[in-house]
C-alpha positions, 0 to 999 in steps of 0.5 A: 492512527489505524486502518480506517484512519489510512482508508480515509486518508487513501481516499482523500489523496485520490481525489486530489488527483481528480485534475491533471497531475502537473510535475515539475522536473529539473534537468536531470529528470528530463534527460532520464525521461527524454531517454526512456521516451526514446528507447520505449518508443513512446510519445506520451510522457505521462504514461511513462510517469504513470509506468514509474509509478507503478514500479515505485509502488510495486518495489515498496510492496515488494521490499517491505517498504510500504509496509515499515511506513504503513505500520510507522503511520498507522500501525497497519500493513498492505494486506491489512488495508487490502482485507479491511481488517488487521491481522488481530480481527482475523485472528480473533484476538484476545477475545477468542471464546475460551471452553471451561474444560481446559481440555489441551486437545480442544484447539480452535483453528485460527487464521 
């Protein structure tokens, strides 16, 4: 897979949750959601999930973790993904123009 195969796949996932996403939860998700919406001082269950989501999300990125599945998947990472174009394109690759001189002095900058 690769970096156009995930951008699609992103998109597509997105809009799936075009409607109201509806969790299931078993009992100890709702004792440990029943306490947060107390000691948060909230009523809105939803924002809760949505605040969980942006901790797992954050956490991955954090530890690496989106990145092994990400490269796993589709040999890419996050800031692959956030740039549009894999580490190789940035460097130029294998295909960096080449002088004929050989000159050891001649270094070409490369990000």
């Amino acid at each position: 897979m690769s970096l156009d195969d995930l951008q699609d796949d992103v998109q597509g996932e997105y809009s799936d949750l075009d409607g109201e996403l509806s969790v299931g939860t078993d009992r100890e998700t709702r004792n440990e959601l029943a306490m947060l919406l107390a000691a948060l001082d909230t009523d809105d269950p939803d924002e809760l999930v949505r605040r969980g989501v942006h901790m797992l999300f954050q956490s991955a990125v954090e530890t690496g973790n989106l990145d092994f599945h990400l490269r796993t998947e589709y040999d890419v990472t996050y800031d692959e993904y956030l740039s549009g174009m894999t580490f190789e394109e940035m460097a130029g690759g294998a295909d960096l123009p080449q002088t004929g001189t050989g000159d050891p002095d001649d270094r070409r900058y490369q990000f």
